[in-house]
Every structure is written in structure tokens, then in C-alpha cells.
C-alpha positions, 0 to 999 in steps of 0.5 A: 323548223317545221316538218310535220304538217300535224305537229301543232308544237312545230307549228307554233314554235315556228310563229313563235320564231316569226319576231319581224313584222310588217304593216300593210294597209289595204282598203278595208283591212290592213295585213301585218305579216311576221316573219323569221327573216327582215329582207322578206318583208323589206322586200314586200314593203318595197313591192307593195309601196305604191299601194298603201291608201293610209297609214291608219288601221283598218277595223279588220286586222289579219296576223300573217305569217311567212317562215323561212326555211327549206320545203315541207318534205314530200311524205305526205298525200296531197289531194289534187287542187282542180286546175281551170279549163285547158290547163294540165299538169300537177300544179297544186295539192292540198290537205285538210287538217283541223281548223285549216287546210295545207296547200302545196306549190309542187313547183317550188316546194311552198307550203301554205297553212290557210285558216281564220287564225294566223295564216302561215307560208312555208318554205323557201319565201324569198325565191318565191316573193311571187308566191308570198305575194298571191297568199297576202292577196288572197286573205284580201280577197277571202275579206271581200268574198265573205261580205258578198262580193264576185271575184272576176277575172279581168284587168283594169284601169280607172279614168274619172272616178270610173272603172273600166275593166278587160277581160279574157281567158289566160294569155288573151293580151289583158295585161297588155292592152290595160298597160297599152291604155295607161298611156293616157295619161288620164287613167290610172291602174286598178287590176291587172289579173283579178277584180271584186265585183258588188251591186251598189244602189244603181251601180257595180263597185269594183276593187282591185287587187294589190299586184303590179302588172306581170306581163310577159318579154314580148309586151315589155319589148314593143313598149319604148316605156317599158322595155329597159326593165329588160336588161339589154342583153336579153332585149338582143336575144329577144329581137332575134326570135320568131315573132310566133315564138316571142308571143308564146314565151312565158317568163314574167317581170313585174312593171312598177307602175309609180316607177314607169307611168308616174305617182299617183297613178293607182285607184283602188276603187270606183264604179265599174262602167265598162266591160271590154271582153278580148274575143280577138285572134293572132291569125284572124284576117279580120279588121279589130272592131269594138261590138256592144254586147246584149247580155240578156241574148248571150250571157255567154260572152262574159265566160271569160270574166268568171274566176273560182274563188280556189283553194285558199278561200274559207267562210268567216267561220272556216269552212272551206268552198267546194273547189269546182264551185262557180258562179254561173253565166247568170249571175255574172249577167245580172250583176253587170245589168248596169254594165256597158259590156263590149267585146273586142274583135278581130285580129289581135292590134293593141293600137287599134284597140287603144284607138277604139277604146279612146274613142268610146270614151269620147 
């Protein structure tokens, strides 16, 4: 058991403990994880079953660890991790050691060693697979900042070989109104949280990341697709509150895309062609309508989109990015000038904005 975030010989002899393993192949790099405990990775491999392109091994290869064991104790003294805009609370800690950094989950008690080499989660792994998950995604993240790509905050879905993005600030409806545009069923899932952007020749190539789409009760229950994933007694609990206080309300699920919209229904890839910013409001009075927008007037209506790398993020030689760095306006700006960029305005109507979406394919 580790217990010490300095003890190199705990640290080892909990890699050396990790003799389960579990390939997953990405795009562009394949991830294969140990661990100390088979049911963390049958379970993995059963999250991550719809997004395996091939089962050949990409030329990039991460050895990954997860140990499962009771949380880091509390002794040590976490440096805060910077929290986005708006948002408050003690959420995330970390400490640089040699050759690493620590990162804390003060919530569950997760601890993740993040460096070039074995990369190691810490703690209570299978009550918190959401957490293992993150960390997984975030080496396939780091992989593709490190060859120049812009991490974006948005949602998206592909139709014809083209990638359509939506973006927001947290709790916006991208989750949503993404889930609400799969019903074509001509588009495919990308992205539901976070998006890699890159100039290409003429164009923008955008990859999604491996995460279903989590979305909270509220989505699931005005979904008739959907909303089974709720067991029935919560469906009756829900339908008795406030609409006000349903909308609010955060308890995730997660919304297995093969299983609810059909095979083959992911792309992993594509050119971005379209941007829809979420500019929309619950108590607006105002009629939902789809705008055009000029990016050399106001690069200002694509702030939602911007997303710091984070604390996991490290250079291919190990040094680690200023936790408050963020590309600017202008960059994002630059790297859409060939972008369609649309905003979405007016009261909040997921059937109206599926119309107008559907319309400006046409």
C-alpha cells in the first residue's frame, strides 16, 4: 500500500503489485493500463467498448497504472489547483515531486501521480471509475497538446464526414442539445465535454474525446430514448419537482451511445465545419434564433469554447504549464477563420434549436 507520496519503494512495489492489464486503442495512441484489481478494468473495458478504432498498436504506447487501495492519508500540503470562472470550493490539490506532480480529488480521496512514465491513480478506483476515466482521457489529451493541438470546450457530433461542434460554459444545455441532434439519425457522436482542435491546409481537424455523454435526470426524463436509464422509482420522484429545481439539479448518468442510438454510431474525427455557441437563457421572453457570427468583430462570442489544459498537462520532456494559462480570444479566432461560427439565442427550446440546426444543414 502506498502512504507516502515520497517513498519511491511504495510507489514501485505498488506498480509491481499492478499484474492485471488492459489494452485500449485511441486514435493515435493505444493506453494499456494495470491494475492490482481485474473488475476495474472489465469495467473500463466495458465503458470503453464502442470506442476502440482498431486493435492494432498505435506507435504511441503509455503504460498506465491505477492501485486500488484505501485514500492518500491527509498529512501532506496540497497547493490549490486554479478553479474555472465562477466556480468556488476546495476541489483539487497538487504537489510537485521529482519527475512528477501529485494531484488530489479532495472529494473522494483520489490521488493521481502524473508524469512522462508510468502514470499512476491512487485510491478507492472503482467507487470513483468517473475519476479513472478523466485521468485515462487526460494522457490522450496531453498526446495531442503536445503535437500542437487547442483544447476546446464543446460537444459535438459529425454528419457526412463533417464535424459540428457546440459550445458553452458549464450547464449551458450542450450535452443536451448534442443528444437532441443524434436523433437524425444521420449524425454521429464525437465529443460531449471537451474537443481538439488544429489547423489543417485549408481546414480545422478536430478529434473527440473517449467519454459518453454524461448528462444530468432532467435531460434523461424529457427524453422518451432516454429516459429508462432512469429506474422508474426515480422517474416518479422526479416528475414531482419544480421544473426550476429539476433543471438545477446535478446527478450524473452516463448515456451509452451503441446502446441508445444504435452500432456505428461514433466518429472519431473529421473536419470542424461548424461552431454553434449556446448564448440562450431560461427566463428569456425572447423567440430562440440561430445568428451568424463575425469573428474578426467580436472574438469575444467564442470565450465559452477556451478550456485550460489543467493540472495534468506536461510538455513531452515533463514540465508542467502554468496552471492559469489560457490561449487567448485571438488565437481561438484565428484557428476557426475557416469555421461557420453561429450563435444560438433566445430562450432556452432544445426542439426549436434542433429545427434551426436542421435547417442550416439543408
Amino acid at each position: 500500500m502506498i502512504n507516502d507520496l515520497y517513498n519511491s519503494s511504495q510507489l514501485q512495489q505498488g506498480i509491481s503489485n499492478c499484474i492485471h492489464s488492459l489494452l485500449l486503442n485511441f486514435t493515435g495512441l493505444s493506453v494499456r493500463l494495470h491494475s492490482n484489481e481485474p473488475v476495474l478494468l472489465a469495467e473500463l473495458a466495458s465503458y470503453y467498448h464502442s470506442y476502440q478504432p482498431n486493435t492494432q498498436l498505435n506507435d504511441t504506447v503509455l503504460e498506465l497504472y491505477a492501485l486500488e487501495q484505501a485514500p492518500l492519508a491527509e498529512q501532506f500540503e496540497w497547493l490549490p489547483v486554479p478553479r474555472e470562472p465562477g466556480k468556488t470550493g476546495r476541489k483539487e490539490g497538487y504537489i510537485d515531486v521529482e519527475r512528477g506532480r501529485w494531484i488530489k480529488k479532495f472529494k473522494t480521496g483520489m490521488s493521481f501521480l502524473q508524469r512522462t512514465e508510468q502514470p499512476l491513480a491512487v485510491g478507492p478506483c472503482r467507487a470513483n471509475l468517473a475519476q479513472v476515466i478523466n485521468f485515462i482521457n487526460n494522457q490522450f489529451m496531453n498526446h495531442y497538446l503536445r503535437l500542437g493541438y487547442t483544447l476546446g470546450h464543446a460537444a459535438a457530433y459529425g454528419k457526412n464526414g463533417q464535424v459540428t461542434a457546440i459550445a458553452s460554459g458549464s450547464g449551458g444545455g450542450k450535452s443536451t442539445l448534442m443528444l437532441r441532434c443524434l436523433e437524425d439519425a444521420s449524425r454521429h457522436f464525437v465529443t460531449n465535454d471537451r474537443i481538439l482542435l488544429a489547423a489543417k491546409e485549408q481546414s480545422v481537424h478536430a478529434i473527440g474525446v473517449a467519454k459518453l455523454p454524461r448528462v444530468n435526470p432532467g435531460t434523461l426524463l424529457h427524453s422518451p430514448r432516454l429516459k429508462d436509464i432512469l429506474p422508474a422509482k426515480r422517474q416518479a420522484e422526479l416528475l414531482t419537482m419544480p421544473t426550476d429545481e429539476l433543471r438545477c439539479l446535478e446527478e450524473k448518468y452516463d448515456v451509452d451511445v451503441s446502446t441508445h442510438y444504435g452500432l456505428e454510431r461514433i466518429d472519431y474525427a473529421g473536419p470542424l465545419a461548424k461552431l454553434i455557441m449556446l448564448d440562450w437563457g431560461h427566463n428569456s421572453d425572447q423567440t430562440t434564433r440561430l445568428e451568424p457570427c463575425d469573428l474578426r468583430q467580436n472574438p469575444a462570442e467564442i470565450d465559452g469554447l477556451r478550456k485550460r489544459p489543467g493540472p495534468f498537462f506536461h510538455d513531452a520532456a515533463g514540465k508542467f504549464a502554468d496552471l492559469d494559462a489560457l490561449a487567448s480570444l485571438d488565437h481561438y479566432a484565428a484557428l476557426l477563420g475557416n469555421v461557420s461560427v453561429y450563435r444560438l439565442t433566445g430562450k432556452v427550446d432544445f426542439d426549436a434549436a434542433y429545427q434551426l440546426i436542421n435547417q442550416l444543414e439543408q
